[in-house]
MILUM-329272 format. One record per atom (N, C-alpha, C): residue in three letters; atom name; x, y, z. Coordinates in Angstrom, 2 decimals, always signed. Layout:
N
ATOM  type  atom        X        Y        Z
ATOM   ALA    CA        X        Y        Z
...
// end
This chain:
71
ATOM  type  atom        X        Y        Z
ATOM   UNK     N    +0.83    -1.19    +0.00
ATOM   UNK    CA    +0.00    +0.00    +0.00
ATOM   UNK     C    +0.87    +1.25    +0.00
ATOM   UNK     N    +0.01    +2.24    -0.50
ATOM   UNK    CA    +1.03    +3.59    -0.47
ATOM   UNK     C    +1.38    +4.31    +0.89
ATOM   UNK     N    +0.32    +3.96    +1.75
ATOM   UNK    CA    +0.24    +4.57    +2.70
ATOM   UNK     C    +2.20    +5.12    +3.68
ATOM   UNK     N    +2.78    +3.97    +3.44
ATOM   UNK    CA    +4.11    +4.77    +3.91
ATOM   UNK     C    +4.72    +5.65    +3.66
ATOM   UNK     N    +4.59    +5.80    +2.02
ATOM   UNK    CA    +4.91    +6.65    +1.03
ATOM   UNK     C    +4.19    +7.95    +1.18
ATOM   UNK     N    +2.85    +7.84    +1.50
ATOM   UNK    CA    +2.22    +9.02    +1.51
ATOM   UNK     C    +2.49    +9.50    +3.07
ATOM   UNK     N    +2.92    +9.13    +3.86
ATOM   UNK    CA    +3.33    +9.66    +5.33
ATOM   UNK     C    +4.86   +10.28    +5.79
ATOM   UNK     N    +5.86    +9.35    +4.31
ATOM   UNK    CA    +7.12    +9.87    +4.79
ATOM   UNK     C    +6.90   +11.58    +3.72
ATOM   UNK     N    +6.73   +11.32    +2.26
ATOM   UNK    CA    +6.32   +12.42    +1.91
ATOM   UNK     C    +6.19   +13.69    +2.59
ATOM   UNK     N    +4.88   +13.27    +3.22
ATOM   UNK    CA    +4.67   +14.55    +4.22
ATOM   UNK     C    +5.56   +14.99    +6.14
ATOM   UNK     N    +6.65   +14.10    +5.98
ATOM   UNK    CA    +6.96   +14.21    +7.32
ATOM   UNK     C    +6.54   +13.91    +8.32
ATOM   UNK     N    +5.30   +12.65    +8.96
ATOM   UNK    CA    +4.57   +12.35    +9.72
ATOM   UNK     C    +5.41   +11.27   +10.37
ATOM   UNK     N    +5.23   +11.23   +11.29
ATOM   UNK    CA    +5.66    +9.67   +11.96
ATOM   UNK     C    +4.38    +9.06   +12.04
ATOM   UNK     N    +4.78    +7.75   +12.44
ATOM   UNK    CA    +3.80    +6.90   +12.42
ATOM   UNK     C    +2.76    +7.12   +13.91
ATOM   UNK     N    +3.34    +7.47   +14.54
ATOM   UNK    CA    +2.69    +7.75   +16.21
ATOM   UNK     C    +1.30    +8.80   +15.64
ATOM   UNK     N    +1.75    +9.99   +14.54
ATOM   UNK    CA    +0.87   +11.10   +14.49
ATOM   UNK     C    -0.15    +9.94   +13.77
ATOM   UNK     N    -0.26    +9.21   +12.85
ATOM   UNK    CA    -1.30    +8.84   +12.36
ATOM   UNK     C    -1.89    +8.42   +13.16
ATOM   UNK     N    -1.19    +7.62   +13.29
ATOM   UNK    CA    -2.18    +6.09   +14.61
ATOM   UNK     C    -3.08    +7.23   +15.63
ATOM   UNK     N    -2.31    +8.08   +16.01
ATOM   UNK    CA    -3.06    +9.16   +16.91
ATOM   UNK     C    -5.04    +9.83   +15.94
ATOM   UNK     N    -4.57    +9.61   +14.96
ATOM   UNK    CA    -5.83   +10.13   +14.39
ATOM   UNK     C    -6.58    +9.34   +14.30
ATOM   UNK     N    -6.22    +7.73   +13.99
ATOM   UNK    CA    -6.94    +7.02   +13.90
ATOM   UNK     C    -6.82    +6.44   +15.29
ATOM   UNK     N    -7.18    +6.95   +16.28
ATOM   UNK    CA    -7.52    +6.12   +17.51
ATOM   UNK     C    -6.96    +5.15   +17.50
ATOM   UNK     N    -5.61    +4.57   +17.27
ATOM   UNK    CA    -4.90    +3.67   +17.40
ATOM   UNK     C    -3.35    +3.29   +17.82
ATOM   UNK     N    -2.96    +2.50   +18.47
ATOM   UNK    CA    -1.95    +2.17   +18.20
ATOM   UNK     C    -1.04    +2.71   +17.48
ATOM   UNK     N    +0.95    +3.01   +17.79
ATOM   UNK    CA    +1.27    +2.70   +16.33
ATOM   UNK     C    +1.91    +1.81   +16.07
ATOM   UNK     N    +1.58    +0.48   +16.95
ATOM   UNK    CA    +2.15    -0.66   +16.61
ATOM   UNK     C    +0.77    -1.37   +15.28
ATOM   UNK     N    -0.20    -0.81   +15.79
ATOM   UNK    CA    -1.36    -1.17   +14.47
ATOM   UNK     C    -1.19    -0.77   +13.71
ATOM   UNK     N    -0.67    +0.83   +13.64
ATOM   UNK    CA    -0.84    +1.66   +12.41
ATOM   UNK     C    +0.25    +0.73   +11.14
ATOM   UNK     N    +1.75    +0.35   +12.09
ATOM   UNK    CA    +2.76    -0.07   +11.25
ATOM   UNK     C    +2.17    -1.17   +10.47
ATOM   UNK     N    +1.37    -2.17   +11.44
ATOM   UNK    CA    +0.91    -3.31   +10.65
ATOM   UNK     C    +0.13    -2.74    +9.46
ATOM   UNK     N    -0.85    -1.73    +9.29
ATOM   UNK    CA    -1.61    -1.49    +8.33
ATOM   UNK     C    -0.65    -1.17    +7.21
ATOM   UNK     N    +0.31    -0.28    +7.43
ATOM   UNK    CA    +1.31    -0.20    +6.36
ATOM   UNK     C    +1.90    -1.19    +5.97
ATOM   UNK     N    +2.12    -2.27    +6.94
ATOM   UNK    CA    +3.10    -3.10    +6.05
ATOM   UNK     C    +2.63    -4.24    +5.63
ATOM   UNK     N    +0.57    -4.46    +5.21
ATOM   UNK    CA    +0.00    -4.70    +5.35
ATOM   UNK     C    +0.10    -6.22    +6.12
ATOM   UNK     N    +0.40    -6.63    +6.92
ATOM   UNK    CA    +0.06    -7.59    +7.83
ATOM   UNK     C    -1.22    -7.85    +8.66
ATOM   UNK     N    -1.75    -6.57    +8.47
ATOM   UNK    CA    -3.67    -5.75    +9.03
ATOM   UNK     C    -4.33    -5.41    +8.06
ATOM   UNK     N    -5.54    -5.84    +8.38
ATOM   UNK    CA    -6.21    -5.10    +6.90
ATOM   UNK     C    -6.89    -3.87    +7.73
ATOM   UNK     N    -7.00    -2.80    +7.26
ATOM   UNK    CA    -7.93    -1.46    +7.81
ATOM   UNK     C    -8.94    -1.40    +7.67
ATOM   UNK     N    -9.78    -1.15    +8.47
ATOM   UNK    CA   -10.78    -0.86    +8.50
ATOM   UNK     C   -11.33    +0.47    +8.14
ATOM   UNK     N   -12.45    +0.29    +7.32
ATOM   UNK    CA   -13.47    +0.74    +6.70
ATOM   UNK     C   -13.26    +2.09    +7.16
ATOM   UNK     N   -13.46    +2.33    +8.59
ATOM   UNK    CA   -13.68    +4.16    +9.29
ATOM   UNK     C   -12.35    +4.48    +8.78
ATOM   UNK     N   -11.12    +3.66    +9.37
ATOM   UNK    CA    -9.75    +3.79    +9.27
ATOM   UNK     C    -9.39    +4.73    +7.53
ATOM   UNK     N   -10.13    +3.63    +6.68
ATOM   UNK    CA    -9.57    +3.94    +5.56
ATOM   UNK     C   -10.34    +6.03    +5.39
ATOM   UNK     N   -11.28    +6.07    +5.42
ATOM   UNK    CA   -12.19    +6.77    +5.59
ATOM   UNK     C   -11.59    +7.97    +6.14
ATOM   UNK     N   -10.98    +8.09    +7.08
ATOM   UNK    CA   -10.27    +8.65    +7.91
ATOM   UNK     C    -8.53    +9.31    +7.31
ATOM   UNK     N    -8.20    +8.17    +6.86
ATOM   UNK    CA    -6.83    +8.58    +6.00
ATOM   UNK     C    -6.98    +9.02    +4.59
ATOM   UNK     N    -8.13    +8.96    +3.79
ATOM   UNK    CA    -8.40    +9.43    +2.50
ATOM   UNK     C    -8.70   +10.93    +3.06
ATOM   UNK     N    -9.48   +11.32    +3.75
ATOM   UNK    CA    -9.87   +12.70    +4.16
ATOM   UNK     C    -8.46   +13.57    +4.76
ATOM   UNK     N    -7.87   +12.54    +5.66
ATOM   UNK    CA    -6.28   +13.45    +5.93
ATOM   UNK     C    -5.86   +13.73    +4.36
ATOM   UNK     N    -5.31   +12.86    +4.10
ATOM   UNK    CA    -4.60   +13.09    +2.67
ATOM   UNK     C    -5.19   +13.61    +1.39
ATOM   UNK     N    -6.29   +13.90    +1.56
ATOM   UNK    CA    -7.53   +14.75    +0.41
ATOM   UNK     C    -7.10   +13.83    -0.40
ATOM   UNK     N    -7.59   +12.46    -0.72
ATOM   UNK    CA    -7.17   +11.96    -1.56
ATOM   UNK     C    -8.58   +10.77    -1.79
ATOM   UNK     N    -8.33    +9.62    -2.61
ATOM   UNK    CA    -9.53    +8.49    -2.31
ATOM   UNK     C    -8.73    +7.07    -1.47
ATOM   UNK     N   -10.65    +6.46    -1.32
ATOM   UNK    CA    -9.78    +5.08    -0.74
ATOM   UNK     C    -9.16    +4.34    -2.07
ATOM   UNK     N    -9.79    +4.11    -3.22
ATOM   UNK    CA    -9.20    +3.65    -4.33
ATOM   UNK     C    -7.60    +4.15    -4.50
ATOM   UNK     N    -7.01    +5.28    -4.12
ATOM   UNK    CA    -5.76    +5.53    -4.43
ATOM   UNK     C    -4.53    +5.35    -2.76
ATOM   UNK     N    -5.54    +5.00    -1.99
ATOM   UNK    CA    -4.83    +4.52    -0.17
ATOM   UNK     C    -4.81    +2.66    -0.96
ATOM   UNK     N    -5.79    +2.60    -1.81
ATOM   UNK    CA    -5.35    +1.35    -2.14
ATOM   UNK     C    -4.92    +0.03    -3.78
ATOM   UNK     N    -4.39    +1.69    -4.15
ATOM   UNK    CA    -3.70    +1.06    -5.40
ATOM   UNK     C    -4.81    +0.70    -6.59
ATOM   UNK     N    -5.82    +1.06    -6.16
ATOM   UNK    CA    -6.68    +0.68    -7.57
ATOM   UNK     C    -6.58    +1.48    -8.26
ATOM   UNK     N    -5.89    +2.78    -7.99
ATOM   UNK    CA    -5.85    +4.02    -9.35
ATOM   UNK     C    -4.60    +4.88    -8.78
ATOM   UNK     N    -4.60    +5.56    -9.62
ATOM   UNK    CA    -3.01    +6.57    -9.43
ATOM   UNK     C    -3.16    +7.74    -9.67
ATOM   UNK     N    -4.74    +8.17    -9.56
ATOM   UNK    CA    -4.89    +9.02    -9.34
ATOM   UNK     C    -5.21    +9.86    -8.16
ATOM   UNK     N    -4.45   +10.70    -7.80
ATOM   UNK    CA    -4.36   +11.65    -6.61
ATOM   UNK     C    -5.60   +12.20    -6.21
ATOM   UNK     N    -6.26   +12.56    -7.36
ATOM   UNK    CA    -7.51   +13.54    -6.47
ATOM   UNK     C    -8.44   +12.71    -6.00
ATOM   UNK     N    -9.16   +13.92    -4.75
ATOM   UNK    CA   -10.09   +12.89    -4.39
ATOM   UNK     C   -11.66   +12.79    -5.21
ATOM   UNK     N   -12.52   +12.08    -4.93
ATOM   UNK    CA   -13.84   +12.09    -5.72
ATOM   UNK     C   -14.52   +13.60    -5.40
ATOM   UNK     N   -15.38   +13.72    -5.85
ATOM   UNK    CA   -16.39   +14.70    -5.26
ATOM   UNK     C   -17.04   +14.68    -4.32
ATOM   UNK     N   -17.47   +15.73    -3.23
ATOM   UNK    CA   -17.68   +15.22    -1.51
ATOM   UNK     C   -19.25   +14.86    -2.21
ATOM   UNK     N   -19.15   +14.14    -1.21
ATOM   UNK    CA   -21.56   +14.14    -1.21
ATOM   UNK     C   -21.63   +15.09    -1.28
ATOM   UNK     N   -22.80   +16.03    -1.20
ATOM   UNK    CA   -23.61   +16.56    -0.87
ATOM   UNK     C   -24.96   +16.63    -0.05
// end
């Protein structure tokens, strides 16, 4: 997953994520190195940090932007 990539990028340690996602960052590492699969809020949660989609937190596209919010 990109997710390491998209955290060293921005200068984050792993402690700040896990902190957002109410977690661990012994979980968070597993989600990166995928040994965990994330959950649904989780993913949800890191597409909105990174203004980005879950499709691109998970490699189905390469594209950066995110969708259009609901309304």
């Amino acid at each position: 997953m990109r997710l390491k990539n998209m955290r060293e990028d921005r200068d984050i340690k792993q402690s700040e994520i896990a902190e957002i996602l109410n977690c661990k960052q012994n979980t968070y590492q597993q989600y990166e190195s995928g040994k965990r699969q994330i959950p649904i809020d989780a993913l949800k949660k890191l597409a909105l940090f990174y203004n980005t989609s879950v499709d691109y937190i998970l490699e189905l596209t390469d594209e950066t932007a995110p969708y259009p919010r609901k309304k």
